[in-house]
C-alpha positions in Angstrom: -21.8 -30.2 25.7 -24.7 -29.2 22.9 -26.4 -29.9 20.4 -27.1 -34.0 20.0 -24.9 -34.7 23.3 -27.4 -32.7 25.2 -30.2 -34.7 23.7 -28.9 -37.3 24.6 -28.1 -36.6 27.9 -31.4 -35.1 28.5 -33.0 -38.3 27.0 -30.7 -40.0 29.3 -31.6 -38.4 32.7 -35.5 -38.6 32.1 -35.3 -42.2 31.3 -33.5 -42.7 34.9 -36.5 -40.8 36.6 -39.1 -42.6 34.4 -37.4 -46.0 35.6 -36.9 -45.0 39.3 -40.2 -43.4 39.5 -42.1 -46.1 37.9 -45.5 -44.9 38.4 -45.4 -42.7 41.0 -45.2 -39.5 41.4 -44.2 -38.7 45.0 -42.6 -42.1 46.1 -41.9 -41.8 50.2 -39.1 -43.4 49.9 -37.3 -41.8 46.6 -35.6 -38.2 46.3 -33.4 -37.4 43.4 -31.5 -33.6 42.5 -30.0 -31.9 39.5 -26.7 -29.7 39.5 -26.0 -28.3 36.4 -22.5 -27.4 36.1 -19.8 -25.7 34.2 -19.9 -23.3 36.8 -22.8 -23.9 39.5 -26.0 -21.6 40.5 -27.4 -22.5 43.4 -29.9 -20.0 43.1 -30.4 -16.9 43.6 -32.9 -17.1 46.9 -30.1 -18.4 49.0 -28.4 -15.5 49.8 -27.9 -16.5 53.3 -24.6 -19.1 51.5 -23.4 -15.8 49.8 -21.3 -13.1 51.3 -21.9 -10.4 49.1 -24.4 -10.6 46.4 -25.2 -7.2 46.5 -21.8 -5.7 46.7 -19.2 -7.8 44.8 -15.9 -8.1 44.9 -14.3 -5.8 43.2 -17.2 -3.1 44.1 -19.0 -2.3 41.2 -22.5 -2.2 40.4 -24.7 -5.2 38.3 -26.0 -2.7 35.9 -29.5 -3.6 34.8 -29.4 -7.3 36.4 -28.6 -8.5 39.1 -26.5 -12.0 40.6 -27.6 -14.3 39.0 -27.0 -17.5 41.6 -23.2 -18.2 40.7 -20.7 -18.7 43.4 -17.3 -19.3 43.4 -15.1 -22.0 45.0 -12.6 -21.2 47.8 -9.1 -22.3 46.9 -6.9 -21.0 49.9 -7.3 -24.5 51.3 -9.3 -28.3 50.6 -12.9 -26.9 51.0 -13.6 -26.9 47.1 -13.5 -30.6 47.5 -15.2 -31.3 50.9 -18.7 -31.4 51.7 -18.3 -29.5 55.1 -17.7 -26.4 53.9 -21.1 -24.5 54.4 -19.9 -21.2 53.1 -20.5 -18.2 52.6 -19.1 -18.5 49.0 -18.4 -15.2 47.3 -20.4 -14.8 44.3 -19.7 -15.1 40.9 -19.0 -11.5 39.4 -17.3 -10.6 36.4 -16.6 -7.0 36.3 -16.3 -5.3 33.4 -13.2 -5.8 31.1 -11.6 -6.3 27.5 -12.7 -10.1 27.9 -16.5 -8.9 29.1 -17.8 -5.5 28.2 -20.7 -4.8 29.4 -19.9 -0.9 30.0 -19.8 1.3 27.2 -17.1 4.1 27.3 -19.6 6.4 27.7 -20.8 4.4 30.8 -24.1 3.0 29.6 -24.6 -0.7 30.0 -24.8 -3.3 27.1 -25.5 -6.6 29.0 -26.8 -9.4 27.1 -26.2 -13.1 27.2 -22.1 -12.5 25.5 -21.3 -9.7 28.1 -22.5 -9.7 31.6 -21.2 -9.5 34.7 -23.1 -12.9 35.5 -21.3 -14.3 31.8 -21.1 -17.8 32.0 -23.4 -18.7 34.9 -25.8 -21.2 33.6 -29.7 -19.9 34.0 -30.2 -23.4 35.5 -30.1 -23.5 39.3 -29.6 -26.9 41.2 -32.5 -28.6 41.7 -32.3 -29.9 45.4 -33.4 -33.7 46.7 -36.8 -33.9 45.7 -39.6 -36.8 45.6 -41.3 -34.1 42.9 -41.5 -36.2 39.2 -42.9 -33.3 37.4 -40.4 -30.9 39.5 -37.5 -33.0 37.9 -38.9 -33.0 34.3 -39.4 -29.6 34.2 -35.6 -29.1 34.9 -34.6 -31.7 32.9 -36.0 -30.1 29.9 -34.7 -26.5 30.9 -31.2 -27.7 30.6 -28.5 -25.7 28.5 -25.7 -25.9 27.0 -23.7 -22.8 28.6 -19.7 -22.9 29.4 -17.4 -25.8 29.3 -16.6 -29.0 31.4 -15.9 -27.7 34.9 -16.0 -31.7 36.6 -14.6 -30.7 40.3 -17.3 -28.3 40.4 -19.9 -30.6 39.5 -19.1 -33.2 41.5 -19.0 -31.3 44.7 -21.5 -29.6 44.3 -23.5 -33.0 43.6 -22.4 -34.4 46.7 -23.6 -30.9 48.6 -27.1 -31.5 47.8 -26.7 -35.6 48.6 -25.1 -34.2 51.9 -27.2 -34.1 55.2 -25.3 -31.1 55.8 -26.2 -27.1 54.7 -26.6 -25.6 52.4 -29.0 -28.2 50.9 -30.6 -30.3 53.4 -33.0 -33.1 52.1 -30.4 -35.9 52.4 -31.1 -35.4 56.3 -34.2 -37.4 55.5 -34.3 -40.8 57.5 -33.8 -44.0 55.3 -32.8 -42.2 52.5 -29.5 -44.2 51.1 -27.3 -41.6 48.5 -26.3 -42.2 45.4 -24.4 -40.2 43.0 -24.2 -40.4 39.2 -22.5 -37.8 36.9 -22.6 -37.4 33.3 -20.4 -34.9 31.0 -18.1 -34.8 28.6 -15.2 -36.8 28.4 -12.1 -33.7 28.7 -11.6 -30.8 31.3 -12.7 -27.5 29.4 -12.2 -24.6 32.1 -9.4 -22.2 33.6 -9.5 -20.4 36.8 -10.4 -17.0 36.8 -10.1 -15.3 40.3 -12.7 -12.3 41.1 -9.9 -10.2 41.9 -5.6 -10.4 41.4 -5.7 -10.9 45.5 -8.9 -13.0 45.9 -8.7 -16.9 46.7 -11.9 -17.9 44.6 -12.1 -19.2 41.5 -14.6 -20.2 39.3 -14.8 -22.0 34.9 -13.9 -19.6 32.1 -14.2 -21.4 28.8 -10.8 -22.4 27.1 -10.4 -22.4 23.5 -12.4 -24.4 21.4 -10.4 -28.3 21.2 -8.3 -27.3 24.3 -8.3 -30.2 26.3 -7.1 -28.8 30.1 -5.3 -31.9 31.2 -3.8 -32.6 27.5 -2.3 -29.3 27.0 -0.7 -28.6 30.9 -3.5 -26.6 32.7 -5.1 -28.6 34.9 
């Protein structure tokens, strides 16, 4: 999603915190969050989710960055699609390769935002529950387009920060009632790419341009 979708979309979500907020601008009783998603950052201060976001799997170094708040989803059973999981995620690490190279053949590094070992992780980092107006609008008006259409990912990770439960905790709040709204594009636009052949995480690599995942057999 770009260009006038994003707009729009943008437009769309500040018109829902202008309405909700009305004229406040720390209502008691009113908390709203923002997950960006194609895949999801959750930011890179909560390393305590993370098992590794110094040393990735496959060891290797991050060059001249660093993890940039990505993790990946476990598949080996239902926890990419419950709420209960609490981690730690492995983090998202792309290591360098044909697809992604970000290490010369003289073994220099050429990161930049094409090759990376944090390559498709959106610079945007959920925004947990908040009662914050200006907080929101601020990361409303960050938003990017970077990626494809990831939904499962979005929509746990949405229901993670409506959650009572770790990692984000706001919803513990008492009398706060959740709600949940998601906007994207209409069709699936990701693969799975594993971190290693022998790892059980996965996490969005765009598909060609007009491949819709459920049309052509990969979801």
């Amino acid at each position: 999603m770009s260009g006038s979708k994003l707009t729009s979309l943008k437009s769309a979500a500040q018109s829902l915190v202008d309405i909700l907020f009305g004229n406040e601008t720390t209502p008691a009783n009113l908390k709203i969050g923002l997950v960006p998603f194609f895949n999801v950052n959750i930011g890179t201060t909560n390393t305590a989710y993370v098992s590794n976001s110094t040393n990735p799997n496959p060891p290797d170094n991050w060059g001249t960055t660093s993890w940039g708040g990505c993790v990946l989803e476990n598949v080996t059973s239902d926890n990419d699609t419950k709420d209960d999981f609490t981690g730690p995620w492995e983090v998202m690490y792309w290591e360098d390769d044909s697809n992604n190279n970000w290490i010369s053949s003289g073994g220099s590094f050429q990161i930049t935002s094409s090759r990376s070992p944090n390559l498709y992780c959106p610079s945007a980092a959920i925004t947990p529950l908040t009662n914050n107006k200006t907080t929101l609008t601020t990361a409303i008006s960050n938003l990017v387009a970077n990626g494809g259409t990831h939904i499962n990912l979005g929509a746990i990770w949405g229901w993670r920060v409506i959650s009572p439960s770790e990692p984000f905790t706001p919803g513990t709040s008492a009398g706060i009632r959740p709600r949940y709204r998601a906007s994207t594009a209409p069709d699936p636009t990701w693969a799975v790419r594993c971190s290693s052949p022998a790892a059980p995480f996965r996490t969005g690599v765009p598909l060609p341009h007009g491949t819709d995942g459920r049309r052509d057999g990969i979801l």
